[in-house]
TORFI-435068 format. One record per residue (C-alpha): x negated, y negated, z; residue in one letter. Coordinates in steps of 0.2 Angstrom, whole numbers, plus 5000, padded with zeros to 4 digits. Last residue first. Example, Ala and Ser with C-alpha at 12.3 -4.5 7.8 and 13.67 -1.06 7.14 Angstrom:
<nodes>
493250055036S/493850225039A/
</nodes>
This chain:
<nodes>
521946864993X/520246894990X/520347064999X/521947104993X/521347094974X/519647174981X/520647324986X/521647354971X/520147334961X/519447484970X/521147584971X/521047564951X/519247634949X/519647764960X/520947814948X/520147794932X/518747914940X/519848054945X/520848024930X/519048034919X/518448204930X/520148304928X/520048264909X/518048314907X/518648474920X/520048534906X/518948494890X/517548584897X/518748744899X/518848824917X/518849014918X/520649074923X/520649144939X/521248964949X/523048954943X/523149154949X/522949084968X/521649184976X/522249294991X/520849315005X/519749485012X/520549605000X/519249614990X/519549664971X/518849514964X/517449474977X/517849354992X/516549234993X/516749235015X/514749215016X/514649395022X/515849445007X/514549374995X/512949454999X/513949605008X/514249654987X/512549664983X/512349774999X/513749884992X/513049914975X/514349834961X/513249724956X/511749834952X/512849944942X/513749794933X/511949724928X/511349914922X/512849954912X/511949964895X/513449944884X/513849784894X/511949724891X/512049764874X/513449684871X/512849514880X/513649504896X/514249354907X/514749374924X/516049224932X/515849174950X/517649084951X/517948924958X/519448944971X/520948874977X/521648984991X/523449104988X/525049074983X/525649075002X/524348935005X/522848955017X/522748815033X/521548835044X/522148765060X/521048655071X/521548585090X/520948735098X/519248755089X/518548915087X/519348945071X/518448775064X/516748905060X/517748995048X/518448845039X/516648825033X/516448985023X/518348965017X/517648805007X/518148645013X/519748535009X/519948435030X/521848355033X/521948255046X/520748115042X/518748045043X/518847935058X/519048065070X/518547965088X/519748035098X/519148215092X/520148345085X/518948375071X/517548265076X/516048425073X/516548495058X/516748335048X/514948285049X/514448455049X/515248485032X/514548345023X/515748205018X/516948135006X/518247995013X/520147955013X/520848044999X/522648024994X/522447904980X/521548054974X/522948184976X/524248064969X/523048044953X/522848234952X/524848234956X/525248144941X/524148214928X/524848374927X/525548504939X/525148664939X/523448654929X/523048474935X/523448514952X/522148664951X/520748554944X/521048434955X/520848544970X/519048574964X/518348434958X/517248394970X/516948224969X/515348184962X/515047964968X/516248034985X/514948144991X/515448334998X/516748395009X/518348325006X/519348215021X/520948185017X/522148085028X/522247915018X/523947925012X/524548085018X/526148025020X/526247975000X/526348134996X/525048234985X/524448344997X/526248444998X/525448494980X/524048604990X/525248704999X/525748715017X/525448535023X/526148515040X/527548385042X/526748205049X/527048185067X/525348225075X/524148255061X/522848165072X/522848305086X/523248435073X/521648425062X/521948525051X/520748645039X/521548685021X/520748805010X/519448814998X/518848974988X/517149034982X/517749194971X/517049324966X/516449444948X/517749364936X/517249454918X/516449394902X/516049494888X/515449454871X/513949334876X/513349304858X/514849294856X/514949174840X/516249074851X/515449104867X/513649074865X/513348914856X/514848834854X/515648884874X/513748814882X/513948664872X/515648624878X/515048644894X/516048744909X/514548884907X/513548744915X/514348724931X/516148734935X/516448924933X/514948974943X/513749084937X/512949244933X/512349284917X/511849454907X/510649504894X/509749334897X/509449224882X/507949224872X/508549284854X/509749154855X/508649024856X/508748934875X/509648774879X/511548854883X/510348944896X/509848784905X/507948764906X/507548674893X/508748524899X/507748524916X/508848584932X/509948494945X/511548564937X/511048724934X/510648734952X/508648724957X/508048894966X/508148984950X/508649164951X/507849264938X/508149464937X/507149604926X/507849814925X/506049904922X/506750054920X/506050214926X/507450294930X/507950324949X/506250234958X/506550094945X/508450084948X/507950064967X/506749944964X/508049824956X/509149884970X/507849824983X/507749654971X/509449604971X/509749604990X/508249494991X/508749384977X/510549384984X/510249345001X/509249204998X/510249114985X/511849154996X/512349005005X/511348874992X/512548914977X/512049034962X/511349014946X/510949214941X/510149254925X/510049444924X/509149574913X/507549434910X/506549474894X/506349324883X/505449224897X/504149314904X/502949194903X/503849074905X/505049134919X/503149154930X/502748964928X/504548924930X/504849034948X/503248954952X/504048764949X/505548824956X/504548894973X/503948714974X/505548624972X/506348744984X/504848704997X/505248504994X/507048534998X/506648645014X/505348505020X/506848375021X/508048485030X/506848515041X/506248345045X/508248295047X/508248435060X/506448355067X/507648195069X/508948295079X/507448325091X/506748525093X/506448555113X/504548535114X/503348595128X/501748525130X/499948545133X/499848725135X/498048775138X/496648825126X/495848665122X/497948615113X/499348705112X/500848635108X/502548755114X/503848745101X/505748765106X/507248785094X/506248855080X/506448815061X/505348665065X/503748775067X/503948865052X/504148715040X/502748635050X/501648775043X/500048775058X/500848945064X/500949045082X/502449155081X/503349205099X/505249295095X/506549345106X/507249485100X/509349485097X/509149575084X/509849435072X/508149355079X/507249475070X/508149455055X/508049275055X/506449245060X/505749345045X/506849255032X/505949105040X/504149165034X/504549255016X/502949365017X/501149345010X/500249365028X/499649195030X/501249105034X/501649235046X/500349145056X/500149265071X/501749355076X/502349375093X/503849485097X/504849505112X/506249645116X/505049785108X/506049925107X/505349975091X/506250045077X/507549925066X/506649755068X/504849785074X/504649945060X/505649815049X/504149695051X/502549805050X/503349875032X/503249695026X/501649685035X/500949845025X/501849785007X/500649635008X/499449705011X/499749824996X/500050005000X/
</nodes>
């Protein structure tokens, strides 16, 4: 074995084997290993873990961090809400670096990738290492050399050249995975690869749904929203929170209004809103006195989860079923033919990957989808939705200077 494959193996002795209830590792960030991947899984087993490291990225994914210093302990440092923002920081730059790799290596091997896989931060991780121990597997089986690529930058964040919709045709991957707003929601993408099928099969492989978080402390009076459409009344003006930034609204809820009722109730749904924001921010004042942000919270299921705890919030899931972006799998005909991708998929810890993150898979039982919602989104359809949320803010915004000056 490799060095590499000797501390891997040293790891899962420590976390599935030993005993051990405290483990101290030296500079993991020497040892060829994914460092805070490590932490977790140990940690997960309820060890208390001891690492001695110089990678500030390591040292500020800990709660506590004892300083050393002429061989004594010289402080000890309880992790500060500004070292969080630090983290957060240093975990953008370490994605831009392993995209850089990931690119230098894609080059080379550019024309021979199995699986293209543009997923969402929650399960990036998860899903490459997942997707690698079956990759080995099918190896160990039959000898086939099955090739994935999940870039650490989003479609929509990446260079031009790297967007599969970019490549020469003889270059693309045998199968894509990706989310129905992103780059297979382009009109390029449908011209070049759809239409003359070059990508012949296409399939719903999960879901990343939405539902309703209330606050019921500020809702107080107002009738309880049971459907996405009861969003649209006038009673909720300025009671909806999104999670996300107000500039690229999610687009999300639109899209289902606009499929089952038209431009009206997008532009109802909009006036509607009362703020974007990121999920811990709204999280946390749910219930509170201080709750500036609204009643009436649209986040994915993933974070809904955490609000269950919560006495004053109530997740709120439609009797049609949660809005939801689909994951949607692409194959070329070869690929289909072949079956590998669909194998790989289909394994159950490939499978964990998106139901552990609350992504209900197509035959999952875990959440209803709403059937508006399981039809892939067209580029025409999200380019409308975008321009009458735009138009729409635009008018509140004049609106609001009129009665300003006035």
């Amino acid at each position: 074995m490799s060095g590499g494959q000797s501390r891997a193996l040293m790891i899962a002795d420590i976390a599935y084997i030993s005993d051990a209830p405290v483990v101290l590792i030296d500079e993991p960030e020497n040892a060829g290993i994914d460092c805070e991947e490590v932490i977790r899984l140990l940690a997960g087993k309820e060890k208390i873990v001891l690492i001695s490291t110089h990678d500030p990225l390591i040292a500020l994914s800990c709660e506590k961090r004892i300083v050393i210093r002429n061989g004594g302990i010289a402080k000890l440092q309880q992790r500060s809400a500004c070292e969080k923002e630090w983290k957060v920081y240093l975990e953008e730059v370490n994605q831009k670096m392993k995209m850089i790799r990931g690119k230098i290596l894609w080059n080379s091997h550019r024309a021979s990738y199995d699986l293209w896989a543009d997923l969402p931060s929650p399960i990036k991780t998860t899903f490459r290492n997942s997707c690698y121990e079956q990759i080995k597997k099918l190896y160990q089986q039959t000898g086939y050399k099955y090739q994935a690529y999940i870039p650490a930058e989003p479609a929509g964040g990446a260079d031009a050249e790297d967007m599969i919709m970019n490549m020469p045709l003889q270059k693309i991957p045998g199968a894509y995975l990706a989310m129905g707003f992103g780059e297979c929601a382009h009109r390029k993408f449908k011209d070049r690869l759809l239409v003359p099928e070059a990508y012949c099969h296409r399939e719903n492989y999960a879901y990343f749904p939405e539902v309703m978080v209330i606050d019921k402390k500020r809702l107080e009076k107002r009738k309880l929203p049971e459907t996405y459409e009861a969003l649209t009344d006038v009673s909720y003006r300025g009671e909806i929170c999104l999670i996300g930034q107000m500039d690229d609204m999610d687009p999300l809820i639109p899209v289902y209004l606009y499929r089952k009722f038209g431009e009206k109730a997008v532009r109802a749904f909009v006036e509607n809103i009362n703020c974007c924001a990121a999920p811990i921010e709204t999280i946390r004042h749910i219930g509170k006195a201080g709750n500036t942000y609204g009643s009436v919270f649209v986040m994915p299921y993933l974070f809904a989860q955490i609000c269950l705890e919560n006495p004053y919030a109530r997740v709120q899931i439609p009797a049609d079923g949660a809005a939801a972006e689909n994951f949607i799998l692409f194959c070329t005909k070869e690929a289909y033919r072949q079956g590998c991708t669909k194998s790989i998929l289909n394994q159950a810890p490939m499978r964990r990957v998106f139901e552990e993150k609350y992504f209900p898979l197509c035959d999952s039982p875990m959440l209803k989808i709403d059937a508006a919602c399981k039809d892939r989104v067209i580029c025409e359809e999200l380019a409308r939705v975008r321009t009458i949320i735009r138009d729409t803010r635009k008018r509140q915004e004049r609106f609001s200077k009129d009665a300003a000056d006035s």
